[in-house]
C-alpha positions, 0 to 999 in steps of 0.5 A: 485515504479511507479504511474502507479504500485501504480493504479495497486495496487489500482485497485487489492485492490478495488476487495479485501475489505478483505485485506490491502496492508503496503508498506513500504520504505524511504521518503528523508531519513525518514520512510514512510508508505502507506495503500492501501485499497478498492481501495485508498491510504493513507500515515501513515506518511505523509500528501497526497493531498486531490484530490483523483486523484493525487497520495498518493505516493510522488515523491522521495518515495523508497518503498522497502516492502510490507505486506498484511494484514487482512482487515479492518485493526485492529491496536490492533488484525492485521493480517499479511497474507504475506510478507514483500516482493518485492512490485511487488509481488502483482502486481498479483491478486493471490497473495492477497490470 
């Protein structure tokens, strides 16, 4: 998944304060997980640069699911409304429900 893909993702989200977007895929070989929400990322697994216009998604991630979630995200009671699927599905505003 590209940056530019990630904006794309970004933007989508910020029009829906009533979802989460887990992508899900491999950082030099370890699990890695980003949440996109309102708008911004932010890696689970990872430490991201605090310039919030740099991208939260490191050079050399392979991300290779997605899952939309119920928003805000509830740890204990989560919502899972679609996926896990091809990134790119949610490329399309209609499919964030």
């Amino acid at each position: 998944m590209l940056s530019q893909s990630l904006s794309q993702l970004e933007a989508i989200s910020s029009q829906r304060p009533d979802r989460v977007l887990r992508l899900a895929g491999l950082l030099v070989g370890e699990p890695f997980e980003l949440l996109i929400f309102r708008g911004f990322s932010s890696s689970t697994t990872h430490p991201t640069a605090f310039d919030p216009d740099q991208s939260a998604l490191p050079e050399g991630a392979l991300i290779q699911t997605a899952s939309l979630l119920a928003g805000p995200l509830n740890p204990a009671a989560e919502q899972v409304l679609a996926g896990p699927s091809d990134p790119d599905v949610f490329l399309e505003p209609a499919a964030w429900l």
